[in-house]
Z-matrix of the N, CA and C atoms (Angstrom, degrees):
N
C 1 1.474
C 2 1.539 1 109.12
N 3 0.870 2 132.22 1 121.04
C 4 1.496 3 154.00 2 -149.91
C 5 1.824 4 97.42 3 -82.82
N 6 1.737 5 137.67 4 123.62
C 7 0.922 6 116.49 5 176.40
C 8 1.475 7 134.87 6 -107.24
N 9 1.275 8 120.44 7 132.77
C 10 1.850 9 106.63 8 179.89
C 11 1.221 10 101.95 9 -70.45
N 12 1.496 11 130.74 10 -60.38
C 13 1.523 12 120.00 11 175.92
C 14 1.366 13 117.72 12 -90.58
N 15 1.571 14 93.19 13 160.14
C 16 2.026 15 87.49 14 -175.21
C 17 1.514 16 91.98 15 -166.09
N 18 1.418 17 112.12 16 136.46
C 19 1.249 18 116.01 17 151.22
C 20 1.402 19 139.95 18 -58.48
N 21 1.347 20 124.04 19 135.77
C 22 1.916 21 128.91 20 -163.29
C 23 1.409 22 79.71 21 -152.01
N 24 1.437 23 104.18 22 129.00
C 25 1.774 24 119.47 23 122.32
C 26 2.032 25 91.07 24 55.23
N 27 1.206 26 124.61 25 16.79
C 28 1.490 27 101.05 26 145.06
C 29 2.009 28 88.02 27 118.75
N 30 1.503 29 110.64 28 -22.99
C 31 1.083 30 130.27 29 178.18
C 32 1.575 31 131.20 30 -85.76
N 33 1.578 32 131.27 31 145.21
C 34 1.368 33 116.56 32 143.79
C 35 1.303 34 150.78 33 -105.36
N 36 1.556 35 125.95 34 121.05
C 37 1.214 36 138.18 35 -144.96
C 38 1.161 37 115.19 36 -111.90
N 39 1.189 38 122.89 37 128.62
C 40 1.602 39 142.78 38 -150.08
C 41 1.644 40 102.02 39 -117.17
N 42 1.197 41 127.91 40 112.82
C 43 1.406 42 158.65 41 168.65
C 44 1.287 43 89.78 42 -76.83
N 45 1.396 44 123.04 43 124.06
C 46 1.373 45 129.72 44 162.89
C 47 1.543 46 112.30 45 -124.55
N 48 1.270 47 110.63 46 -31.35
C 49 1.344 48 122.80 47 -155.81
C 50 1.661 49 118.47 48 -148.34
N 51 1.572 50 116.42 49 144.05
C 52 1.566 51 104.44 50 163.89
C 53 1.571 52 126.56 51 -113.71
N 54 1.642 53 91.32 52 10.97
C 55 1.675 54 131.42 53 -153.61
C 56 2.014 55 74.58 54 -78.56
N 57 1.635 56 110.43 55 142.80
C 58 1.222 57 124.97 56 121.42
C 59 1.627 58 111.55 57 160.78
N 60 1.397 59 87.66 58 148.91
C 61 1.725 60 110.96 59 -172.36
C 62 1.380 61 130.34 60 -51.38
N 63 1.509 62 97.66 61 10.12
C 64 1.825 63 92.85 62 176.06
C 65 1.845 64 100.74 63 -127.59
N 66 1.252 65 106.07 64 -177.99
C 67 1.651 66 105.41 65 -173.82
C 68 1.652 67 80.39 66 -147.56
N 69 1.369 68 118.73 67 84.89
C 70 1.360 69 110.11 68 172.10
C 71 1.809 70 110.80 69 -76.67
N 72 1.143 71 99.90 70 150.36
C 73 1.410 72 109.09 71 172.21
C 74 1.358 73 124.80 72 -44.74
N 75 1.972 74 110.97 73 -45.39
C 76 1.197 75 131.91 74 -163.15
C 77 1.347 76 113.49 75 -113.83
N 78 1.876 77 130.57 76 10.70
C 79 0.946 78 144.17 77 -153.94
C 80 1.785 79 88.93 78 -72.00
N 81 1.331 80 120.15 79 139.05
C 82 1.527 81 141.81 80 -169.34
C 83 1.848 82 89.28 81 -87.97
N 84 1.651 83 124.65 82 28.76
C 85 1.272 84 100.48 83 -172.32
C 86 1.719 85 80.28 84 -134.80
N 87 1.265 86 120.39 85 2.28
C 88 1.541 87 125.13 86 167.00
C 89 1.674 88 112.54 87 -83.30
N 90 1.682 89 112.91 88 -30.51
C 91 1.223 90 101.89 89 157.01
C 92 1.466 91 163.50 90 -108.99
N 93 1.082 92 83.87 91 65.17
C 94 2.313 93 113.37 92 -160.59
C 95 1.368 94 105.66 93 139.49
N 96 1.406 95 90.80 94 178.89
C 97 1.703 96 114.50 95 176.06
C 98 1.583 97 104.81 96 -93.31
N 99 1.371 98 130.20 97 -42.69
C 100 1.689 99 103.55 98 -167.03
C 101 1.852 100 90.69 99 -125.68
N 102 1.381 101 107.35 100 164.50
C 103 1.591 102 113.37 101 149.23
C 104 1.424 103 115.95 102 -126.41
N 105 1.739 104 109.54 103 128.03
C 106 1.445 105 120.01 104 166.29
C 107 1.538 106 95.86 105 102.72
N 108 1.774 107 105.01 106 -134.15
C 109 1.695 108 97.29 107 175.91
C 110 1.418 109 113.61 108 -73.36
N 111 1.300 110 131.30 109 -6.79
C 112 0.997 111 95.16 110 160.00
C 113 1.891 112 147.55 111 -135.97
N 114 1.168 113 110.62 112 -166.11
C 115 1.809 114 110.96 113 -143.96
C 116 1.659 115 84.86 114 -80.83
N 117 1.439 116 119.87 115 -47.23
C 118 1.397 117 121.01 116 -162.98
C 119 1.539 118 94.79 117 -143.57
N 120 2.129 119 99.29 118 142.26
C 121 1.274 120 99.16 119 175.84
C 122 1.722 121 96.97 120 -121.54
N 123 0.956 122 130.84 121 49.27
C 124 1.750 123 137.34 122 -157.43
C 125 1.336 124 87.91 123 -135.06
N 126 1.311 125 125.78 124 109.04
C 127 1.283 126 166.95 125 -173.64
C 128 1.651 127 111.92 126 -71.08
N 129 1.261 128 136.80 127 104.76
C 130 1.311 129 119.59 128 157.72
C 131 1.471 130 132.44 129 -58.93
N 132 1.220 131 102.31 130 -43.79
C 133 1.557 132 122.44 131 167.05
C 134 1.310 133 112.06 132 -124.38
N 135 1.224 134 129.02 133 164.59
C 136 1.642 135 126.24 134 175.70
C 137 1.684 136 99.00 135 -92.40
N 138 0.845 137 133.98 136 137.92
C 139 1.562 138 137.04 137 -177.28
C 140 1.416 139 124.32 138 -77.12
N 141 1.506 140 137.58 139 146.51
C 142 0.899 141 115.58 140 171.25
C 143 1.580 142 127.47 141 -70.34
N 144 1.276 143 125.89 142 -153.55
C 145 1.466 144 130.41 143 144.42
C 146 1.780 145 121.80 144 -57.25
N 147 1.585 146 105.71 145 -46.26
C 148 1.082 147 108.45 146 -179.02
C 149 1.758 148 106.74 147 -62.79
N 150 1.216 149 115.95 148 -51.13
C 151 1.541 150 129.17 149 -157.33
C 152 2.117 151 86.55 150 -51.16
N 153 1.415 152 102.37 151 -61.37
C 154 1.523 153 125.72 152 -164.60
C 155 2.096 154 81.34 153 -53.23
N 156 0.959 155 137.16 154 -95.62
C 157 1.109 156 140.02 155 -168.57
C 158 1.783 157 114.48 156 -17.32
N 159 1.704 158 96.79 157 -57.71
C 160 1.346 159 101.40 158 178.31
C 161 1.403 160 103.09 159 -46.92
N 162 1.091 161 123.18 160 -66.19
C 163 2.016 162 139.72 161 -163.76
C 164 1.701 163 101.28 162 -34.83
N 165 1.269 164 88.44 163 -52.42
C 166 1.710 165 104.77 164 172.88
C 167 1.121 166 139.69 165 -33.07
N 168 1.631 167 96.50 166 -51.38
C 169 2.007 168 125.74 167 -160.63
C 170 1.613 169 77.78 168 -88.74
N 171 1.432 170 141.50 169 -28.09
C 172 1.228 171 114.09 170 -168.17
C 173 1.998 172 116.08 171 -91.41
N 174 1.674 173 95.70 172 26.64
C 175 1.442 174 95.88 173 -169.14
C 176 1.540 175 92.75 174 -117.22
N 177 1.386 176 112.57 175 -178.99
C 178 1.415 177 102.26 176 -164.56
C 179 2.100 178 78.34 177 -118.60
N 180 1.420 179 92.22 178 92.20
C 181 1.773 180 120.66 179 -174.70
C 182 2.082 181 108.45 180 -61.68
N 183 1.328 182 103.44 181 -17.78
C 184 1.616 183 110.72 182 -169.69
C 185 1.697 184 111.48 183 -90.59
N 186 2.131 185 104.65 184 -10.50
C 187 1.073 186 114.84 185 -179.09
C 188 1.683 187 105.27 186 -92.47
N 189 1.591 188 117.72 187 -15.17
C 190 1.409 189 115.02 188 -160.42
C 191 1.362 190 89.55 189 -87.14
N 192 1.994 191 103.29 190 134.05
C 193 1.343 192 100.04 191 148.23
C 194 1.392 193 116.64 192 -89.84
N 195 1.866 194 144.09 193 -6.22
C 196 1.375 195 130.08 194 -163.13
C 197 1.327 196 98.04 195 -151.04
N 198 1.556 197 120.19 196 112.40
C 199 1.727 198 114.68 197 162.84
C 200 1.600 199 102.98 198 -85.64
N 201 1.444 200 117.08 199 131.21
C 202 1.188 201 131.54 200 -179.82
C 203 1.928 202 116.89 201 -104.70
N 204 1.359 203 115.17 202 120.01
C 205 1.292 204 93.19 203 171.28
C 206 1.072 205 122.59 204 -107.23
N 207 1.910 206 122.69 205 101.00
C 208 1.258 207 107.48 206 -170.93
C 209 1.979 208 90.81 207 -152.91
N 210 1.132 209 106.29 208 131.92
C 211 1.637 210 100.16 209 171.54
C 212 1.411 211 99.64 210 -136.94
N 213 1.675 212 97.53 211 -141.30
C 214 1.510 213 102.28 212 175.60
C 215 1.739 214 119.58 213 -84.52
N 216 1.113 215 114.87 214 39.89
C 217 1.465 216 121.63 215 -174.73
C 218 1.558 217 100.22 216 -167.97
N 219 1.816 218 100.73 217 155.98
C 220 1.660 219 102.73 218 172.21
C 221 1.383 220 122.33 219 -79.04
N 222 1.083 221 119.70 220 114.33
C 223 1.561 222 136.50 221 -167.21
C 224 1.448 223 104.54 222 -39.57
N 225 1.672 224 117.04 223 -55.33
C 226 1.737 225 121.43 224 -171.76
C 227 1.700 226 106.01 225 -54.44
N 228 1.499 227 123.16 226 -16.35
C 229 1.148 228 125.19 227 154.25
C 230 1.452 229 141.53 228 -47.06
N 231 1.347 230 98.84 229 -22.97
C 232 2.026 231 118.92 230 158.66
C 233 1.259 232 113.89 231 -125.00
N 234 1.503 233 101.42 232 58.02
C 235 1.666 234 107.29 233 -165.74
C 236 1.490 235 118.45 234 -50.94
N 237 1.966 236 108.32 235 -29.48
C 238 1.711 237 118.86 236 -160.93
C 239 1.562 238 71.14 237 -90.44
N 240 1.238 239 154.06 238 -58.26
C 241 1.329 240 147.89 239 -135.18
C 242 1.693 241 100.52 240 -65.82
N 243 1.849 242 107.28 241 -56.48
C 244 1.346 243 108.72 242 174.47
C 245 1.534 244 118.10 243 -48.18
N 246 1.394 245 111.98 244 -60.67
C 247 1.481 246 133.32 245 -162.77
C 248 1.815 247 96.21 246 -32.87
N 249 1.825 248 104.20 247 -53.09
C 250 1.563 249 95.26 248 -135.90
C 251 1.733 250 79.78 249 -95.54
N 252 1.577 251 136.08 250 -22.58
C 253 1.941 252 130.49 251 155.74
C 254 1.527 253 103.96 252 -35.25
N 255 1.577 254 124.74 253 -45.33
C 256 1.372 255 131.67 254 -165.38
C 257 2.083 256 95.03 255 -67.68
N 258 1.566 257 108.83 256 -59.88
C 259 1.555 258 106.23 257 -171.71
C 260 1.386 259 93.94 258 -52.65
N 261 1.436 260 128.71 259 -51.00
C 262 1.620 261 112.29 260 -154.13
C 263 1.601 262 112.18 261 -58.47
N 264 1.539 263 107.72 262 -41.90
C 265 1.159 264 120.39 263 -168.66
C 266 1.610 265 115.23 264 -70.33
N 267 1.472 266 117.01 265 -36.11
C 268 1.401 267 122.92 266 170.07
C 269 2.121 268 104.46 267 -75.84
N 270 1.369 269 131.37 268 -2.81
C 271 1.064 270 106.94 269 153.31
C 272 1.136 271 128.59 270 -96.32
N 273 1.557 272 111.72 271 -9.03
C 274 1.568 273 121.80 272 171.99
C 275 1.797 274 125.90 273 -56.54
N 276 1.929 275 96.00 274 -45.93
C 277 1.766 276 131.38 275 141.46
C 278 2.139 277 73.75 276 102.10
N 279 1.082 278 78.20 277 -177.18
C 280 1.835 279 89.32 278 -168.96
C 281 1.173 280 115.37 279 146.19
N 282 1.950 281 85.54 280 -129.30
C 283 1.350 282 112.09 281 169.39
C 284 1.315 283 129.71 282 -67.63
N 285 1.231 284 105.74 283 158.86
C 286 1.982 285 107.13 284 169.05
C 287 1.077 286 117.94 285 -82.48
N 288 1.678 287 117.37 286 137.82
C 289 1.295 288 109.45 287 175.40
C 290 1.511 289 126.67 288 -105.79
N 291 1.485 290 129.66 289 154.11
C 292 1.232 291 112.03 290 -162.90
C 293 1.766 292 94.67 291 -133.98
N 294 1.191 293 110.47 292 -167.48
C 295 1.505 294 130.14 293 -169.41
C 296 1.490 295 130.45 294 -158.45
N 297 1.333 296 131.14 295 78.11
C 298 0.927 297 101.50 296 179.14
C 299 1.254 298 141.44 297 -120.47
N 300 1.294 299 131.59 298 137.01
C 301 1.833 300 122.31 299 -126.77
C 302 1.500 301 94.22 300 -140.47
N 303 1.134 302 110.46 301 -173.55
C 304 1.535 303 123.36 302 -173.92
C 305 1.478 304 115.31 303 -100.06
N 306 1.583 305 94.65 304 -34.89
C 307 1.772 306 105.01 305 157.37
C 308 1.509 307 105.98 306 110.88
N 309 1.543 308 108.04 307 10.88
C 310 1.537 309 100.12 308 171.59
C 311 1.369 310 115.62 309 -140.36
N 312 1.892 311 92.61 310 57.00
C 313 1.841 312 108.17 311 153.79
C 314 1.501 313 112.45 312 -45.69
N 315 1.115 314 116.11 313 -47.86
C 316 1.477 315 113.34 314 -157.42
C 317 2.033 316 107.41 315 -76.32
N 318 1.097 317 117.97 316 -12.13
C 319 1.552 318 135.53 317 154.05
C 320 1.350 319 114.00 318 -58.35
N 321 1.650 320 101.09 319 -67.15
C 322 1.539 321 102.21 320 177.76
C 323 1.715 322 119.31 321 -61.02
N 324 0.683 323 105.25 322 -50.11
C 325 1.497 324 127.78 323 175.52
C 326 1.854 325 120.94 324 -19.55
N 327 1.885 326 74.80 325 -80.69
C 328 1.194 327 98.54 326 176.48
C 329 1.554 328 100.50 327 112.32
N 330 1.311 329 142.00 328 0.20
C 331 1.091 330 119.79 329 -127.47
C 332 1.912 331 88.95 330 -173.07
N 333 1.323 332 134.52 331 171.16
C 334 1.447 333 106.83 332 168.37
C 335 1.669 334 106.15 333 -107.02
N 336 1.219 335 119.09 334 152.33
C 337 1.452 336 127.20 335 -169.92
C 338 1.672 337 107.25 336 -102.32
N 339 1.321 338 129.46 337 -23.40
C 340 1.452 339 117.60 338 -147.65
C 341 1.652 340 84.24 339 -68.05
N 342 1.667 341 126.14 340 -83.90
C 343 1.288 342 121.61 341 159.52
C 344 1.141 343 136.27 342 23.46
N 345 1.160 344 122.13 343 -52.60
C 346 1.557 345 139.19 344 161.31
C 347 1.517 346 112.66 345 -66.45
N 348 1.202 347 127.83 346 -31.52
C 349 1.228 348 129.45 347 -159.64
C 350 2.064 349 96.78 348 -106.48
N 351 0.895 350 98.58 349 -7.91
C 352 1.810 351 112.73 350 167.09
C 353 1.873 352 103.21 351 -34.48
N 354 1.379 353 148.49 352 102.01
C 355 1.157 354 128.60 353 158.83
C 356 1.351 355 114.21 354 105.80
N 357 1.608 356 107.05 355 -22.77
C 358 1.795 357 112.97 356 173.53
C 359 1.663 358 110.69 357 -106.94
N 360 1.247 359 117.76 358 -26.50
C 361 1.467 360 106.25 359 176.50
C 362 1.175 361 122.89 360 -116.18
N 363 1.359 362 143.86 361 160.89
C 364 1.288 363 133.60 362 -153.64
C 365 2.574 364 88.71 363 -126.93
N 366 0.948 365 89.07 364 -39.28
C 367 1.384 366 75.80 365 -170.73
C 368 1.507 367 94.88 366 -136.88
N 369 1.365 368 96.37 367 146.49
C 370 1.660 369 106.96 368 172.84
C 371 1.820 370 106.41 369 -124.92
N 372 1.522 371 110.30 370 123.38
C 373 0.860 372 114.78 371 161.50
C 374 2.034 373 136.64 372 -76.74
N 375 0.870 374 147.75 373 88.59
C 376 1.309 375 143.07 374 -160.83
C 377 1.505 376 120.44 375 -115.74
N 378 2.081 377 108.35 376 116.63
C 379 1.124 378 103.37 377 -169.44
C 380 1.466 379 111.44 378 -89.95
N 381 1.385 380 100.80 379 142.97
C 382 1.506 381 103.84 380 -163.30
C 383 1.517 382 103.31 381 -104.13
N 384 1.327 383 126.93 382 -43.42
C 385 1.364 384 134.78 383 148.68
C 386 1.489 385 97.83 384 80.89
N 387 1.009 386 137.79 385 -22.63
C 388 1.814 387 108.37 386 -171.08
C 389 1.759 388 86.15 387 -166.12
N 390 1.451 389 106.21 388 161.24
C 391 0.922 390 133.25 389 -173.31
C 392 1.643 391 122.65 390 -76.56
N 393 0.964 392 116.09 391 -6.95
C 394 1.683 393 136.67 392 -178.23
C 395 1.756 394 123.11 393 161.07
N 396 1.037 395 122.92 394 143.54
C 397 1.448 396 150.40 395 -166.66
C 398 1.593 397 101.13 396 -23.10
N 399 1.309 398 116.38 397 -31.37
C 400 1.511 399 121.82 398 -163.55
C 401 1.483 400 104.23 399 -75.70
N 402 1.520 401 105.85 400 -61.06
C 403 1.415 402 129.70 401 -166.60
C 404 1.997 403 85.28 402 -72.05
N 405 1.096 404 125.09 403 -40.48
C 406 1.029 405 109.68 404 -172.99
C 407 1.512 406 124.41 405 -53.69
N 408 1.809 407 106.42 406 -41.52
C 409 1.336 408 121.44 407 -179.34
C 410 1.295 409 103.35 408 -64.64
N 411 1.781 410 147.95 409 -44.85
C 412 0.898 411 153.81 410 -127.86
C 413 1.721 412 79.14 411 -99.27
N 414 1.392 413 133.77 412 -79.49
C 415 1.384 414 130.51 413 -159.55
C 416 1.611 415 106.49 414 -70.05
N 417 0.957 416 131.62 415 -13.07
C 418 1.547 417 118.38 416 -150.61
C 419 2.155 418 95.30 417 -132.62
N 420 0.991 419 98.34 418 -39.10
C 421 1.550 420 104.81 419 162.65
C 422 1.630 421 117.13 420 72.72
N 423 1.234 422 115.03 421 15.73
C 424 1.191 423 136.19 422 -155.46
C 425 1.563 424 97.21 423 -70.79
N 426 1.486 425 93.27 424 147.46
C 427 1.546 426 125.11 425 -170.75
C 428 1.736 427 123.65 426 -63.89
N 429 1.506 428 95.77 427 -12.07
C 430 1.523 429 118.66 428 -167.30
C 431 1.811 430 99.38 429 -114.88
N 432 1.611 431 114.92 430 -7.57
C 433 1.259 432 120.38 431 158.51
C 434 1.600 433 102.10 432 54.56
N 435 1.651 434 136.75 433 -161.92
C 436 1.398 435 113.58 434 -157.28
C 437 1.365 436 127.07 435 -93.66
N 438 1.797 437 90.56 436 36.44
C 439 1.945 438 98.69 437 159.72
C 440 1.376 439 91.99 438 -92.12
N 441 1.084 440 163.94 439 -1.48
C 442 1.200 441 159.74 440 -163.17
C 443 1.729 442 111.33 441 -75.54
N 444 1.286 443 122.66 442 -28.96
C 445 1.139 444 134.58 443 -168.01
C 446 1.167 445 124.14 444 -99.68
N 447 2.099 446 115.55 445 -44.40
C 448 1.019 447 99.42 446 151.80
C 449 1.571 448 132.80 447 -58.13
N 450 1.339 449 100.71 448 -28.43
C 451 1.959 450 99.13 449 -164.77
C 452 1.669 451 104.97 450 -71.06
N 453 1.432 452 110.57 451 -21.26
C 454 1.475 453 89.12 452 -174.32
C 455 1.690 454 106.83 453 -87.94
N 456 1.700 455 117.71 454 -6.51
C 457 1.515 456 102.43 455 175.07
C 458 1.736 457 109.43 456 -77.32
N 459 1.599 458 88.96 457 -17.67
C 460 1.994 459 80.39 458 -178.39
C 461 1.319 460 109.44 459 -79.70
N 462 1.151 461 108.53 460 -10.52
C 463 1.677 462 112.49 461 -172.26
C 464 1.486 463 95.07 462 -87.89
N 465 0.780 464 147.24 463 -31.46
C 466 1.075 465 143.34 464 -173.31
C 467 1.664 466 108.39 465 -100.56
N 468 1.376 467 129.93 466 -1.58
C 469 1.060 468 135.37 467 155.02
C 470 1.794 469 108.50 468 -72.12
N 471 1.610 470 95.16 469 -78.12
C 472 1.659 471 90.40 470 156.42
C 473 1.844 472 139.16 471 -11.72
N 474 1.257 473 106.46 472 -57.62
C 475 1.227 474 131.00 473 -165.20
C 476 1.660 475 104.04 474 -72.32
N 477 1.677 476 111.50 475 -35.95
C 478 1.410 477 104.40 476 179.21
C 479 1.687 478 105.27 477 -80.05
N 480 1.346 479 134.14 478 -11.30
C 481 1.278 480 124.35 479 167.35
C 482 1.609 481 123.88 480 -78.02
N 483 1.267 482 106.06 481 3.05
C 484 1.438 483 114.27 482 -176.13
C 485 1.809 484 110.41 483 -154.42
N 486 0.918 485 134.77 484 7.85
C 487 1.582 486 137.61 485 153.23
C 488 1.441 487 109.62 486 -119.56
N 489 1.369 488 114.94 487 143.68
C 490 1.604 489 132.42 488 -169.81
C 491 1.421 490 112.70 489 -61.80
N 492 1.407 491 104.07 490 -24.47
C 493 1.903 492 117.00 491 -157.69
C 494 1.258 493 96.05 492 -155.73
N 495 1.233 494 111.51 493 122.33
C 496 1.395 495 120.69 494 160.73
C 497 1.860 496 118.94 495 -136.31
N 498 1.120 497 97.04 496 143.96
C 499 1.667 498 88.26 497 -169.86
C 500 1.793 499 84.39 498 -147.88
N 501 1.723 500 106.50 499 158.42
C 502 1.227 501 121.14 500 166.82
C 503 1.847 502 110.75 501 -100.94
N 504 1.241 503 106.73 502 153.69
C 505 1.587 504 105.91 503 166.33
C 506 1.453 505 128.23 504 -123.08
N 507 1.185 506 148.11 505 144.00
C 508 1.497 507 138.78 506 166.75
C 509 1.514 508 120.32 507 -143.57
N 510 1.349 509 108.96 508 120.96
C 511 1.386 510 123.11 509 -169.83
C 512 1.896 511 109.38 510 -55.25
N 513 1.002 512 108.54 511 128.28
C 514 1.710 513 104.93 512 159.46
C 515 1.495 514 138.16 513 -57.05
N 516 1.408 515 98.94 514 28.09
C 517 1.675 516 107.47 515 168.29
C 518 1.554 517 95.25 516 -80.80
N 519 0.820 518 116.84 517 -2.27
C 520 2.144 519 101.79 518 -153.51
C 521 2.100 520 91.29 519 -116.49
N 522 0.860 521 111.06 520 134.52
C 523 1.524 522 130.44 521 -174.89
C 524 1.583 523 96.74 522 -48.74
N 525 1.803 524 96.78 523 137.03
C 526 1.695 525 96.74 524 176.90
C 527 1.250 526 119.57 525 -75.96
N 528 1.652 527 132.37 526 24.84
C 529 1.096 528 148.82 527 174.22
C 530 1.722 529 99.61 528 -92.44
N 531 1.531 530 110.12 529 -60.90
C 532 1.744 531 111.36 530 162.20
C 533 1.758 532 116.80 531 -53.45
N 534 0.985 533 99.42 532 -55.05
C 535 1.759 534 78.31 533 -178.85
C 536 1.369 535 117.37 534 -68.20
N 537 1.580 536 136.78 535 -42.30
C 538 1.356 537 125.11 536 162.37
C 539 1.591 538 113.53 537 -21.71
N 540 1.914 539 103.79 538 -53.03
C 541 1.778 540 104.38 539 -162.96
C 542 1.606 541 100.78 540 -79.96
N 543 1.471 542 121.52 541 -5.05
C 544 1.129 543 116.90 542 156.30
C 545 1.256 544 135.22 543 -78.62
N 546 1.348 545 122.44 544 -30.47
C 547 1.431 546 132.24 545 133.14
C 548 0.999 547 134.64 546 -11.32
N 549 1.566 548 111.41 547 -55.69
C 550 1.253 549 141.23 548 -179.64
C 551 1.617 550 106.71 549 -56.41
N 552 1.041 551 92.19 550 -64.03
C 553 1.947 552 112.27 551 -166.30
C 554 1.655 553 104.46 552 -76.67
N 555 1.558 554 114.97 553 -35.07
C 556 1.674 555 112.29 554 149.35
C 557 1.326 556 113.87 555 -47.12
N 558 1.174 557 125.03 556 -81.58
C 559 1.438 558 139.33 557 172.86
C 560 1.958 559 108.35 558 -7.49
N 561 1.359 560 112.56 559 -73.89
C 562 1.280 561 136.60 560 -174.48
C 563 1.153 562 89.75 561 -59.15
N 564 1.241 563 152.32 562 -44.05
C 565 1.475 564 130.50 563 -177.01
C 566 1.250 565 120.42 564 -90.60
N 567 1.340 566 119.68 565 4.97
C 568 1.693 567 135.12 566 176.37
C 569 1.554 568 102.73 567 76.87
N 570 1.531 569 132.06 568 33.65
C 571 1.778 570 128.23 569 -168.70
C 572 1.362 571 90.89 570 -123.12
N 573 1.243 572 120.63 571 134.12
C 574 1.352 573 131.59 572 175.42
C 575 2.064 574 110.03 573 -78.99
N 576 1.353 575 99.07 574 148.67
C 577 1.759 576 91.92 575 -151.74
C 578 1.729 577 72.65 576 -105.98
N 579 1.323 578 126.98 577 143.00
C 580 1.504 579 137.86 578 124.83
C 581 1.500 580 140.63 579 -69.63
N 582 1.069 581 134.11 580 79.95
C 583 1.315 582 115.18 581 -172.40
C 584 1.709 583 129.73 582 -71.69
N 585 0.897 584 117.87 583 105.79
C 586 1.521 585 123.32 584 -159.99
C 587 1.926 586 103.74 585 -99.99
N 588 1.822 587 107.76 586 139.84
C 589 1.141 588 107.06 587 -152.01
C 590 1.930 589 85.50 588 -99.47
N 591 1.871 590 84.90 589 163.46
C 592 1.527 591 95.83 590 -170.91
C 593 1.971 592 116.15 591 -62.45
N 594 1.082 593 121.56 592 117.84
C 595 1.645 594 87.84 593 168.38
C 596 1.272 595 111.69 594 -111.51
């Protein structure tokens, strides 16, 4: 049975989607069907708000400190689905909520997303993955080809005027010569870079 919520790393993580525009090389959804509790993250249907809510009410919600939205797909891909999980969850009050995306809602969209996320999310995660547009197309393979790179630094420019926390991430497939110059280009935008290891 395929899961919308699932336990990770101390957190709860919300499966919304299997939808998204890149085919990374190193994507954590090439190796197995589920991560953490669960067995499978491959979606029959994408769920609504209600479905995601129900999944929820059956967790004991007063123990979570962090709802995470991240599964086997890019979350900004059920942008109305996230938006209105984010209202339910900010009237419930609690935990913090977080996101972490590839960084080019505002591509998918059509439209800009950080704005929307003003008051409902507390941290945005954004993978930054490569050092410029080229290397970007080559690992990440994205559908928007080498607009893909600028839009996610503006999005993530965006995102620090309207989310509390914003940080970039990049996996250790890419030479510690690229992540330093990713550093670099973190640095210059004032977003703290994570480097997260391959599994």
């Amino acid at each position: 049975m395929p899961s919308i919520v699932y336990d990770y790393g101390g957190s709860l993580y919300i499966n919304l989607t299997n939808r998204c525009p890149c085919a990374c090389s190193f994507c954590i959804r090439l190796g197995g069907a589920g991560v953490g509790s669960a067995e499978s993250l491959w979606l029959e249907r994408e769920p609504s708000a209600r479905d995601v809510m129900s999944e929820l009410e059956k967790r004991e919600l007063d123990e979570c400190g962090e709802f995470v939205f991240c599964g086997y797909g890019e979350p900004l891909c059920a942008l109305d689905t996230l938006l209105e999980v984010c209202r339910a969850l900010r009237r419930r009050g609690g935990a913090r909520i977080r996101v972490d995306t590839n960084g080019l809602g505002d591509l998918i969209n059509g439209r800009p997303v950080a704005p929307l996320l003003r008051g409902l999310v507390d941290k945005i995660s954004i993978s930054l993955n490569a050092p410029d547009a080229r290397r970007y197309d080559e690992l990440c393979a994205s559908q928007y080809g080498l607009e893909a790179f600028p839009a996610i630094l503006e999005f993530a420019r965006e995102c620090k005027r309207h989310v509390p926390e914003v940080v970039f991430t990049v996996v250790d497939v890419i030479s510690p010569g690229e992540i330093e110059t990713c550093a670099a280009l973190a640095a210059g935008l004032g977003i703290p870079l994570r480097v997260r290891a391959f599994t």
